[in-house]
PAMAR-756731 format. One record per atom (N, C-alpha, C): atom name; x, y, z. Coordinates in steps of 0.001 Angstrom, whole numbers. Atoms other than C-alpha are relative to their C-alpha. Example, Ala and Ser with C-alpha at 12.3 -4.5 7.8 and 13.67 -1.06 7.14 Angstrom:
! residues 2
   atom         X         Y         Z
      N       890     -1190         0
     CA     12300     -4500      7800
      C       900      1200         0
      N      -820     -1190       -60
     CA     13670     -1060      7140
      C      -770      1090       730
END
This chain:
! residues 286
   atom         X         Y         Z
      N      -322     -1362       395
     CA    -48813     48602      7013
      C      1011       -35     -1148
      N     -1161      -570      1250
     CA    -47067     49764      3555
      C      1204       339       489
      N      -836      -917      -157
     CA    -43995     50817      4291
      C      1127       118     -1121
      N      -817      -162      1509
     CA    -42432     50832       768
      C      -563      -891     -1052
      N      -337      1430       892
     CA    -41957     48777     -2339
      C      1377         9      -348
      N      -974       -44       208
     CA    -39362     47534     -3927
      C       540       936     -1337
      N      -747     -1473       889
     CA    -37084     50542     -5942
      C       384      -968     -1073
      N     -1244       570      1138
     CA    -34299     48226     -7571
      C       235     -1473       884
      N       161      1659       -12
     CA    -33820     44306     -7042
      C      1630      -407      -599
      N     -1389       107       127
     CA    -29912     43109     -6890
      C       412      -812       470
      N     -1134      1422      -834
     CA    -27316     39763     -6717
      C      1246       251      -338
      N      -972       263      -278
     CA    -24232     39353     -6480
      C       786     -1111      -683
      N     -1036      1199       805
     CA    -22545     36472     -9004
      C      1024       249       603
      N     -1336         9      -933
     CA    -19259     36950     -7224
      C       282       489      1102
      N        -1     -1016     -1326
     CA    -18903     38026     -3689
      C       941       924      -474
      N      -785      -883       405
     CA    -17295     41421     -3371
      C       213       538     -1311
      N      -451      -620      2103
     CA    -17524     41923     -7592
      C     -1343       911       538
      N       985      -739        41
     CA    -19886     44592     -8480
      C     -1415      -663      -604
      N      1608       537       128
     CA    -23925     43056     -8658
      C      -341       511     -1169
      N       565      -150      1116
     CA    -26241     42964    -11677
      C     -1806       673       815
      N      1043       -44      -215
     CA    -29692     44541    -11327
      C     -1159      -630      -874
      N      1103       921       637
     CA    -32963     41952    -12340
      C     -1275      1286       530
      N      1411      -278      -142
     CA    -36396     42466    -12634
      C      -692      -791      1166
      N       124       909      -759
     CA    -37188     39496    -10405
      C        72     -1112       567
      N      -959       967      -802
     CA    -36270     36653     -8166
      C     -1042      -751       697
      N       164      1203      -860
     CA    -37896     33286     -6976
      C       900       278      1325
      N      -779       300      -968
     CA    -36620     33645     -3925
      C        23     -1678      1157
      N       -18      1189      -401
     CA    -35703     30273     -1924
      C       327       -19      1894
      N      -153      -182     -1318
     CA    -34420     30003      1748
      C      1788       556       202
      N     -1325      -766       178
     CA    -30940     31112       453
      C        95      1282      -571
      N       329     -1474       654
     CA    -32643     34424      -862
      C       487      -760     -1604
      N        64      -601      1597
     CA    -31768     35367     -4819
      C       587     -1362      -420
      N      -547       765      1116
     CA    -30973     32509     -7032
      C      1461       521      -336
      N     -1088       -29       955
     CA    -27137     32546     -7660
      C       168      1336       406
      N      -556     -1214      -332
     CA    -26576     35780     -5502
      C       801      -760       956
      N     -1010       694      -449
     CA    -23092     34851     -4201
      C       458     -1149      -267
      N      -429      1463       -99
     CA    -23058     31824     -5697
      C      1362        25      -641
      N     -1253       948       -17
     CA    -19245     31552     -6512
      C      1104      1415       702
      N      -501      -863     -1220
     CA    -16314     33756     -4245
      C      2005      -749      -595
      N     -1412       848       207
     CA    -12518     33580     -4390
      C       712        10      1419
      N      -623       449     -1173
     CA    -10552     31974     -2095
      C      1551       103       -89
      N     -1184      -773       -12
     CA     -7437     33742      -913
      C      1269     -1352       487
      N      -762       684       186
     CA     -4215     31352     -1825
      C      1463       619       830
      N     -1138      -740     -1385
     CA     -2006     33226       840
      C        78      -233       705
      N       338      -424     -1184
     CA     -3447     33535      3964
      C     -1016     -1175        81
      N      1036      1146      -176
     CA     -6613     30727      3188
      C      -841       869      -125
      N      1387      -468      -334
     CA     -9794     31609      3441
      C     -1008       403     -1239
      N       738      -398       601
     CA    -12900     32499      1471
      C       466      1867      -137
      N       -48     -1764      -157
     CA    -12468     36602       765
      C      -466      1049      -555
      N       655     -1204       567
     CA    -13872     39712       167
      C       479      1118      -312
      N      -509     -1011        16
     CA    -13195     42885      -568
      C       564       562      1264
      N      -312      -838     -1733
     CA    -13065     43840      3375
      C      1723      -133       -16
      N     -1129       298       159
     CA     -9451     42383      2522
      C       653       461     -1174
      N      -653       169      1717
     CA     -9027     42248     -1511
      C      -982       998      -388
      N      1267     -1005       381
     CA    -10651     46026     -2139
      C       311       -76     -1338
      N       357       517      1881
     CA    -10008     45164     -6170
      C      -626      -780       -57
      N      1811       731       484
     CA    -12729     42893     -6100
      C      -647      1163      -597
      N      1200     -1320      -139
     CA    -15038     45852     -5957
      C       360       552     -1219
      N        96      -379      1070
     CA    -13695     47164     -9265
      C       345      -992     -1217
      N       386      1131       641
     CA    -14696     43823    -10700
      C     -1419      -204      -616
      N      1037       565       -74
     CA    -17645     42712    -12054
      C      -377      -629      -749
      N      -303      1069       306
     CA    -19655     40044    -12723
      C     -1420       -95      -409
      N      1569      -268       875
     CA    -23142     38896    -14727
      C       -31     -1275         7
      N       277      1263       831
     CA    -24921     35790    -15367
      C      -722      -188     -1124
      N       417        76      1703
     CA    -25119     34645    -19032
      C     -1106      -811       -60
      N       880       627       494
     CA    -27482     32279    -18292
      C     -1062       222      1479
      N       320      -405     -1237
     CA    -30168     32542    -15181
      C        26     -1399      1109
      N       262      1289     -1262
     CA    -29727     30574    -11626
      C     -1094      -580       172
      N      1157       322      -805
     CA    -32118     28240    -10440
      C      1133      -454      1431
      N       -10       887     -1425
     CA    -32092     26495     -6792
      C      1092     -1174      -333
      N      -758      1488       -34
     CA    -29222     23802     -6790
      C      1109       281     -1060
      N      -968        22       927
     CA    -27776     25032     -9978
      C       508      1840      -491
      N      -426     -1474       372
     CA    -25419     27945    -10512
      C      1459      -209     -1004
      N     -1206        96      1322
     CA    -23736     28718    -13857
      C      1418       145       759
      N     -1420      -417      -299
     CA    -20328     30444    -13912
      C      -367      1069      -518
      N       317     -1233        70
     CA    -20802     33936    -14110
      C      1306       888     -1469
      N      -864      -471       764
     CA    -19175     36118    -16931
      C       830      1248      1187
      N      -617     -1313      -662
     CA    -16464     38527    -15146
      C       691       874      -799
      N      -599     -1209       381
     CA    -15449     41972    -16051
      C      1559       307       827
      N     -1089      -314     -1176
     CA    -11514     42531    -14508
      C       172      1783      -376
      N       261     -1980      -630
     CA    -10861     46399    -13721
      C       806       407     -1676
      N      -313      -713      1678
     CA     -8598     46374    -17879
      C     -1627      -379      -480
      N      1300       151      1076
     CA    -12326     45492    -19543
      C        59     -1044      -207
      N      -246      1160       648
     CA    -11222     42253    -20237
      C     -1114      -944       867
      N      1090       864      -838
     CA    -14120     39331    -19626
      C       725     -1696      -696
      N       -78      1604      -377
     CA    -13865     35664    -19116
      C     -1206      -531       843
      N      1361       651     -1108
     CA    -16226     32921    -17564
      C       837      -423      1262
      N      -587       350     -1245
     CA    -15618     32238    -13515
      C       607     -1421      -688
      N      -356      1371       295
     CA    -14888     28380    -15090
      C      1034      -348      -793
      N     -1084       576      1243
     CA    -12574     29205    -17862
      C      1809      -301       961
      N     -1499       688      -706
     CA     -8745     27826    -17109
      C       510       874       515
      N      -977     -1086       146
     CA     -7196     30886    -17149
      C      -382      1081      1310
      N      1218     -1323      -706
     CA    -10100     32840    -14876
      C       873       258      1793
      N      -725      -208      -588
     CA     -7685     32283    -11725
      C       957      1081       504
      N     -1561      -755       179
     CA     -4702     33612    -12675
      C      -127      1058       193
      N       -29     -1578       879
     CA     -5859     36685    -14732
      C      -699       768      1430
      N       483     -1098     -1636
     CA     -7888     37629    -11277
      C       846         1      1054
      N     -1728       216      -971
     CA     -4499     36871     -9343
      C       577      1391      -500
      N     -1055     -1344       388
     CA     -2625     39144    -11400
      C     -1036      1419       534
      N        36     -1072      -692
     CA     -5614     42027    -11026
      C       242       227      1120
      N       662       -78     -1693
     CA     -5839     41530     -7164
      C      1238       326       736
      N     -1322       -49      -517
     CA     -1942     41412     -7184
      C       132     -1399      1781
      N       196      1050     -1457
     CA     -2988     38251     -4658
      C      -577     -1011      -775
      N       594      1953       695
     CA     -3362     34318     -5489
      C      -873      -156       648
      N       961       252      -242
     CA     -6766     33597     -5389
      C      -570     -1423     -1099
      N       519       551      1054
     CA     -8845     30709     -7145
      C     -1024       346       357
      N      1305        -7       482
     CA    -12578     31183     -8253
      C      -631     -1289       469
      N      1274      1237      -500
     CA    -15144     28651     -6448
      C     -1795       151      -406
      N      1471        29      -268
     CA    -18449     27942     -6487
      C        66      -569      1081
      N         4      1000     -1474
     CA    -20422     27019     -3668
      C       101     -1431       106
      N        30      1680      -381
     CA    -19974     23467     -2292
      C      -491       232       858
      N       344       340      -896
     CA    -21408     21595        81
      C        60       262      1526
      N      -265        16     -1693
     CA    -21897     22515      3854
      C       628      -353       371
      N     -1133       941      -997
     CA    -20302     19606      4911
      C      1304       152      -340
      N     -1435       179       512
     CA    -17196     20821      3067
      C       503      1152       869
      N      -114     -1215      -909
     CA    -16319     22685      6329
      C      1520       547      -216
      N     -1448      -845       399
     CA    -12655     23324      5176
      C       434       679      -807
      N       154     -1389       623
     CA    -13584     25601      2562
      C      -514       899       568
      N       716     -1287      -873
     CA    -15502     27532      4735
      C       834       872      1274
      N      -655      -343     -1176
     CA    -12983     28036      7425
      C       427      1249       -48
      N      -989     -1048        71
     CA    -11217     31006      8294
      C      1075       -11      -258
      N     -1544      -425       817
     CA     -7959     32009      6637
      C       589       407      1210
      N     -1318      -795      -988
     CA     -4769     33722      8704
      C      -844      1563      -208
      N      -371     -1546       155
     CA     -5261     36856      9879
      C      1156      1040      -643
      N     -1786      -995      -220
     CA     -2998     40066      9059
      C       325       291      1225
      N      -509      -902     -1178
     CA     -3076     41345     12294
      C       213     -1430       956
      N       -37       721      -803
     CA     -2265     38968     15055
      C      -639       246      1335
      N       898      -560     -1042
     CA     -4133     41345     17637
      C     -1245         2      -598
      N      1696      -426       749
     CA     -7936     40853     17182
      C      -338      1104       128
      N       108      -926       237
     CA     -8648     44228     17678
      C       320       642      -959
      N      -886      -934      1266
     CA     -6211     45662     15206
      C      -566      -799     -1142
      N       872       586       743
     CA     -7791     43022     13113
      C     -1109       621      -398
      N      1628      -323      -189
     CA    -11487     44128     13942
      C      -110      1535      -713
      N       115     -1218       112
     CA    -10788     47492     13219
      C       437       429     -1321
      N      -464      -252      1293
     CA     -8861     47127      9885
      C     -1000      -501     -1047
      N       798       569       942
     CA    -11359     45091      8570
      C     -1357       813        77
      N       788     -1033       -18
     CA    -14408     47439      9612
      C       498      1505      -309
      N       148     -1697       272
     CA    -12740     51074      8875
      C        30       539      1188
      N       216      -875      -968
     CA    -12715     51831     12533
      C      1319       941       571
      N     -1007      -819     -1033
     CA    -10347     54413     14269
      C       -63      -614      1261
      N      -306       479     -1449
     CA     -9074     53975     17151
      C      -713       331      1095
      N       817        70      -888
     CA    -11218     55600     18902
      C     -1455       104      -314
      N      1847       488       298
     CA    -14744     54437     17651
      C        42     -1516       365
      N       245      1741        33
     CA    -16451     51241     18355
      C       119     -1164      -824
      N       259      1101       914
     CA    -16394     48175     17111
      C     -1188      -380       258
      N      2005       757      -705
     CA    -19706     46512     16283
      C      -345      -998       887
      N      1117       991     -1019
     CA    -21857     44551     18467
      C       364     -1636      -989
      N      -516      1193      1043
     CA    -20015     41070     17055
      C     -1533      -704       149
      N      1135      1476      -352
     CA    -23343     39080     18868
      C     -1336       -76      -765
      N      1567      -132      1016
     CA    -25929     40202     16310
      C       562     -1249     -1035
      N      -226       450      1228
     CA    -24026     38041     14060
      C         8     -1743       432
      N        44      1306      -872
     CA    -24543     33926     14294
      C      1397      -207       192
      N     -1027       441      -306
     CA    -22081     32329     16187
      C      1268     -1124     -1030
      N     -1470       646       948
     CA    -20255     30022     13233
      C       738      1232      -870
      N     -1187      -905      1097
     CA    -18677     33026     11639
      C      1317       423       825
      N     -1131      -221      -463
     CA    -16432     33123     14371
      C      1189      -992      -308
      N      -390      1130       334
     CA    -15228     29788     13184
      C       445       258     -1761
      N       275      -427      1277
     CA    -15878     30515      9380
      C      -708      1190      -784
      N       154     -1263       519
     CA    -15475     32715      6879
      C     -1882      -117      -408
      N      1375      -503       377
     CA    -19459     32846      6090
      C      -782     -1742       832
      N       867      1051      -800
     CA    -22212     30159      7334
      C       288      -977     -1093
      N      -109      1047       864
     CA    -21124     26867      5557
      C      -646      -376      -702
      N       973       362       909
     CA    -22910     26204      2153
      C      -669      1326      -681
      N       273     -1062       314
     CA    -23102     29772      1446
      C      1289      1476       272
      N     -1268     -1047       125
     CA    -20820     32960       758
      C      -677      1155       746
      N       359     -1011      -786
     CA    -23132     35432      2585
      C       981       443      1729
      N      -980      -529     -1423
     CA    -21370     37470      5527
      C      -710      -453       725
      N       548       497     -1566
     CA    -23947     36503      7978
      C     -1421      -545      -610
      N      1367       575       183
     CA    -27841     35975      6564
      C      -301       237     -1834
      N       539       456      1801
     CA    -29586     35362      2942
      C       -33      1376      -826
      N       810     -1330      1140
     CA    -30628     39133      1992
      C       459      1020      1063
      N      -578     -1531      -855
     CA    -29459     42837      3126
      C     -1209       921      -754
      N      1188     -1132      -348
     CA    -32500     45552      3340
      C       490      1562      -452
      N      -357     -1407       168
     CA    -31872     48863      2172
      C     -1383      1504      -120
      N      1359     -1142       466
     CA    -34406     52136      2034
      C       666      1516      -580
      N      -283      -862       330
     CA    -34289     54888        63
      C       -51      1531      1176
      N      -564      -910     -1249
     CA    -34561     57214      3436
      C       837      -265       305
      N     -1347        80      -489
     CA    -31612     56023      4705
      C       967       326      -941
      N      -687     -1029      1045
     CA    -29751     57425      1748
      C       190       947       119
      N       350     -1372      -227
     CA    -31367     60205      1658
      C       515       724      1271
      N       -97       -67     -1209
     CA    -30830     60426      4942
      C      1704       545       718
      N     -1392      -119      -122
     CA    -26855     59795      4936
      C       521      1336     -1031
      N      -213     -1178        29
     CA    -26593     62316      2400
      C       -61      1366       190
      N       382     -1016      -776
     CA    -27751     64881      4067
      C      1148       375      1281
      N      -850      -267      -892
     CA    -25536     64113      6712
      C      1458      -112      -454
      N     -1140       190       839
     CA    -22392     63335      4449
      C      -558       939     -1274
      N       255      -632      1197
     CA    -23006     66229      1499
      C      1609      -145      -549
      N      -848        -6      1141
     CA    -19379     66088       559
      C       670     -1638      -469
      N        41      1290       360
     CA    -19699     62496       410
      C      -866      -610     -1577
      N       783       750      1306
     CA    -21300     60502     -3169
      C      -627     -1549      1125
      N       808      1134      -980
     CA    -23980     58098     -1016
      C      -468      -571      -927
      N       400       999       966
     CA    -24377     55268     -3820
      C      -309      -902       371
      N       441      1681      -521
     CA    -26376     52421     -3441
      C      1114      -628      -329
      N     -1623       903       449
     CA    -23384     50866     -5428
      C       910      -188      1181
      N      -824       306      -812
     CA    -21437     51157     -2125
      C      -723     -1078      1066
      N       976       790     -1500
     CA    -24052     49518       389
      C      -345     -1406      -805
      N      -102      1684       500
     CA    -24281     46290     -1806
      C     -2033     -1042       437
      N      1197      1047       -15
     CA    -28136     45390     -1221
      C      -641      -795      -445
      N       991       690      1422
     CA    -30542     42930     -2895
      C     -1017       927       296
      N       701      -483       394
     CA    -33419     44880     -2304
      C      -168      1241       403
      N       123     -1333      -571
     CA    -33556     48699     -2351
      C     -1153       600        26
      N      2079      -418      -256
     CA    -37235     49659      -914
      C        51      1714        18
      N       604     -1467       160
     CA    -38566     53311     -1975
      C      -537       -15      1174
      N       285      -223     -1154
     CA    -39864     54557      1303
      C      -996      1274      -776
      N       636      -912       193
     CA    -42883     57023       643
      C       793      1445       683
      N      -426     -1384      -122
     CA    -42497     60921       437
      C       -79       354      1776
      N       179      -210     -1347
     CA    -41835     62464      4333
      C       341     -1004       961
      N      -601       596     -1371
     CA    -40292     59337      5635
      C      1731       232      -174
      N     -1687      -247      -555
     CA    -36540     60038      7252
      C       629      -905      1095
      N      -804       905      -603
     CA    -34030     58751      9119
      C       464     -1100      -491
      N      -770      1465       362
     CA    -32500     55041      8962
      C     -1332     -1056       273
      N      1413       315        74
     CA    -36502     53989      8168
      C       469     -1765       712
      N       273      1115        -7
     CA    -35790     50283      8302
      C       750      -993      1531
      N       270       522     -1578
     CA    -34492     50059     11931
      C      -874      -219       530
      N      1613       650      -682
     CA    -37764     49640     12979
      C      -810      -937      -411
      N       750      1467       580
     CA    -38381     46304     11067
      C       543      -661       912
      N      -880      1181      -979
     CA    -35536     44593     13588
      C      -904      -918       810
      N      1344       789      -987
     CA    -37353     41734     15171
      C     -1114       138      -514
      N      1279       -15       503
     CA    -40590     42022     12926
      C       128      -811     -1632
      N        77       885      1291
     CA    -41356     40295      9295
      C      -638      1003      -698
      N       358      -516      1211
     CA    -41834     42022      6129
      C      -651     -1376      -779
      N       286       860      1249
     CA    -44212     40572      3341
      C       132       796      -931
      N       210      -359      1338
     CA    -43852     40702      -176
      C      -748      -600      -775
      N       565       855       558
     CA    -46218     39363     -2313
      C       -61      -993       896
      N       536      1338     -1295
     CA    -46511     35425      -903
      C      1728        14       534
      N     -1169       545     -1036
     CA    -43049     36011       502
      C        54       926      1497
      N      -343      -807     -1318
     CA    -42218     36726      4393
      C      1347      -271      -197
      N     -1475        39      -453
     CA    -38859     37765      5322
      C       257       550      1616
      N      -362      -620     -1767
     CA    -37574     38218      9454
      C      1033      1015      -367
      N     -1742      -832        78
     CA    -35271     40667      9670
      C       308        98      1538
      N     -1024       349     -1035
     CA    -32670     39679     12370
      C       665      1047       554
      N     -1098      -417      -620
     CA    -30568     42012     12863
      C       206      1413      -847
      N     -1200     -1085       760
     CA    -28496     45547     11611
      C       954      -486      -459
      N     -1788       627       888
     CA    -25773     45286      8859
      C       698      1248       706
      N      -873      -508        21
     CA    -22888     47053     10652
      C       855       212     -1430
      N      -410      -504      1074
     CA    -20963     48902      8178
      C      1911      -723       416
      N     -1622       814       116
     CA    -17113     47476      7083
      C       876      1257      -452
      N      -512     -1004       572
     CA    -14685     49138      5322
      C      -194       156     -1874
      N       619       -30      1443
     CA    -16159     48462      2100
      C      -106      1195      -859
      N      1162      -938       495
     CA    -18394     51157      1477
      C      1106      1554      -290
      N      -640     -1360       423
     CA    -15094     53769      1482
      C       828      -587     -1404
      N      -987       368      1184
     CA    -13114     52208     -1336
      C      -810       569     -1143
      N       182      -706       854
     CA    -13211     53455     -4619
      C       118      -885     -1491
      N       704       605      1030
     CA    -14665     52114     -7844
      C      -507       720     -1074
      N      1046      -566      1292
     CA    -16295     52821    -11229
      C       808      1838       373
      N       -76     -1369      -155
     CA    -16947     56492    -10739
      C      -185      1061      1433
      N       276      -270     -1365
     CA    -17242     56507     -7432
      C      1623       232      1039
      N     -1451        86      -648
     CA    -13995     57514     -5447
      C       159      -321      1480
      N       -94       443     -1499
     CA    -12376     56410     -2202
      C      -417       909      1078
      N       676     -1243      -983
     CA    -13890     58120       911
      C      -435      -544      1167
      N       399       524     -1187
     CA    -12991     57193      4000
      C      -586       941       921
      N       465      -832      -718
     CA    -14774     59906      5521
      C     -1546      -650      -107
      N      1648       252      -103
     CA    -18353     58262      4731
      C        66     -1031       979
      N      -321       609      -833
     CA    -16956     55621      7155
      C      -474       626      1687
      N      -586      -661     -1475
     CA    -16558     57931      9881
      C     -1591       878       256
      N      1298      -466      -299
     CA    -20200     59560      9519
      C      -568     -1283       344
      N       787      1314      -125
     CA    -21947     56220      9414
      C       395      -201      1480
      N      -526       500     -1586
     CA    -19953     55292     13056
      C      -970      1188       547
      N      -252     -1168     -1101
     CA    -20509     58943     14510
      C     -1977        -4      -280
      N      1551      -656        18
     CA    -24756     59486     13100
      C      -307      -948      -219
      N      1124       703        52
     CA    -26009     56264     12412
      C       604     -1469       695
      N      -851      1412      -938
     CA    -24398     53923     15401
      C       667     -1466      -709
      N      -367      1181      1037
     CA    -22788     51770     12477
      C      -775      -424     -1010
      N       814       926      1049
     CA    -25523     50231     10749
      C      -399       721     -1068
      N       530      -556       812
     CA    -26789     51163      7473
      C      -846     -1473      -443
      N       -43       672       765
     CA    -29251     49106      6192
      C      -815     -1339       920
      N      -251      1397      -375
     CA    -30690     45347      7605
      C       -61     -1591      -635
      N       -18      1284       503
     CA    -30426     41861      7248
      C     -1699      -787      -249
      N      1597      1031      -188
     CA    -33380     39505      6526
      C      -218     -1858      -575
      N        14      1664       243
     CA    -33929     35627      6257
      C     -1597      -215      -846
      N      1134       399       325
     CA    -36479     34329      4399
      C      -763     -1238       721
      N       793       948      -589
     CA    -39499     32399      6100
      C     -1129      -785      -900
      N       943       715       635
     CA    -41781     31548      3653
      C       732      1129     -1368
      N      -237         8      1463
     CA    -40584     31395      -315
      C      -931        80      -783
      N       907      -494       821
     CA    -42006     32860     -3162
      C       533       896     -1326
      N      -566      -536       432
     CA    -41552     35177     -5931
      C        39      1743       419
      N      -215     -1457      -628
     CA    -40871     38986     -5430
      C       697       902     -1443
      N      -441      -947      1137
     CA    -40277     41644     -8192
      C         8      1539       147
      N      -236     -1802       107
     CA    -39709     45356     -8813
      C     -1156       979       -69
      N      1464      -761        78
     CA    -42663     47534     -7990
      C      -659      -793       980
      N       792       895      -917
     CA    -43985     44825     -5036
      C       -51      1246      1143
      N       486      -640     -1527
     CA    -45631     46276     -1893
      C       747      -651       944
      N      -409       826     -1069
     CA    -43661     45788      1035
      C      -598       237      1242
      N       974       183      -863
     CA    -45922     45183      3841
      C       942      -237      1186
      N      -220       576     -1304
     CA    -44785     45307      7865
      C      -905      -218       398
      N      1107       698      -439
     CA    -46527     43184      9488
      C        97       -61      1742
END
């Protein structure tokens, strides 16, 4: 069955920086070529980090001058929030993102799996995991926290699955009903894909509603010769309220997402069989 194609097609050169939109993507078993491939690692506290912590990332961004393959990922050109650009590699590219972030960070690329002490977790701020859990998702005090067990078990260990900067799996799912959908229920909210951070945003034909792509969970999408599983719901962070570009802070879209769409916006998906995939593809549940 059809149940979309793809709208818009999106990576990530820097975790947490703002994504570039392509035409199309070899995809591999790590999803997009050189989506996430390099991340900064917080010189404070430790750890790999994101915006969920360092929300000036997010009015960062970042491009590649030349294109990823499999194995090999440039150094991305970055935009810092004065206009000013540099390459992730140049000497200086550190610092000058220290000073925006007002936090010592250096610029990585990925390494190796086995280099499990980059991957580790950093210090908390909070010393209560809860107060933790809750600062880092956007939650009030009295809403839930997400369902941690959708997520694999090494991220309790490390900041992302070793050998990769992804929060939990290769690719995040998005549909244009579920937009639609949130704004409707958030009108004095701005519902930008720019906040939900997907690689692929699937058009959903005219008359479909709701949060369409909950009902892939546990089933496989094809695209062209690629299958993808989709695992799981992306619980929502505190990401998606911070404020960027032209988009302003709004922690109130936080607080709809908890209360009308049980957290999630959005899902995850792994790739099972590799291939290419482009803008305008049929996406087939199968």
């Amino acid at each position: 069955m059809i149940v979309g194609r793809i709208g818009e097609l999106w990576r990530y050169p820097v975790k947490s920086m703002k994504g570039e939109r392509i035409d199309a993507a070899k995809l591999g078993t790590n999803g997009i070529p050189g989506d996430r491939g390099w991340a900064g690692r917080d010189e404070v506290r430790g750890g790999i980090r994101g915006a969920k912590k360092l929300a000036e990332l997010m009015r960062c961004g970042a491009r590649y001058l030349e294109e990823p393959e499999p194995g090999r990922v440039p150094a991305p050109e970055i935009t810092l929030p004065d206009g000013a650009r540099l390459r992730a590699s140049d000497a200086e590219a550190s610092k000058r993102l220290s000073q925006a972030l007002r936090n010592e960070v250096t610029l990585w690329p990925l390494l190796p799996a086995e280099k499990l002490d980059h991957y580790r977790r950093g210090a908390p701020t909070h010393a209560d995991f809860d107060q933790e859990m809750r600062a880092v998702f956007g939650r009030a005090p009295d809403e839930p926290l997400p369902d941690f067990s959708v997520f694999p078990p090494v991220l309790f260990e490390f900041e992302s699955p070793p050998g990769t900067y992804f929060d939990a799996f290769p690719l995040l799912l998005l549909t244009s009903a579920t937009l639609g959908r949130l704004q409707k229920l958030a009108p004095a909210s701005r519902v930008d894909v720019r906040r939900f951070r997907p690689n692929l945003l699937i058009t959903t034909p005219d008359g479909v509603e709701d949060f369409a792509e909950l009902g892939w969970i546990g089933k496989r999408l094809r695209i062209g010769d690629v299958e993808i599983s989709v695992p799981a719901a992306c619980p929502r962070c505190v990401m998606i309220s911070h404020g960027f570009d032209d988009l302003p802070k709004d922690p109130g879209l936080i607080r709809t997402v908890v209360r009308e769409a049980n957290q999630n916006v959005g899902v995850y998906g792994s790739i099972e069989r590799a291939g290419r995939i482009a803008v305008g593809d049929a996406v087939e549940l199968l």
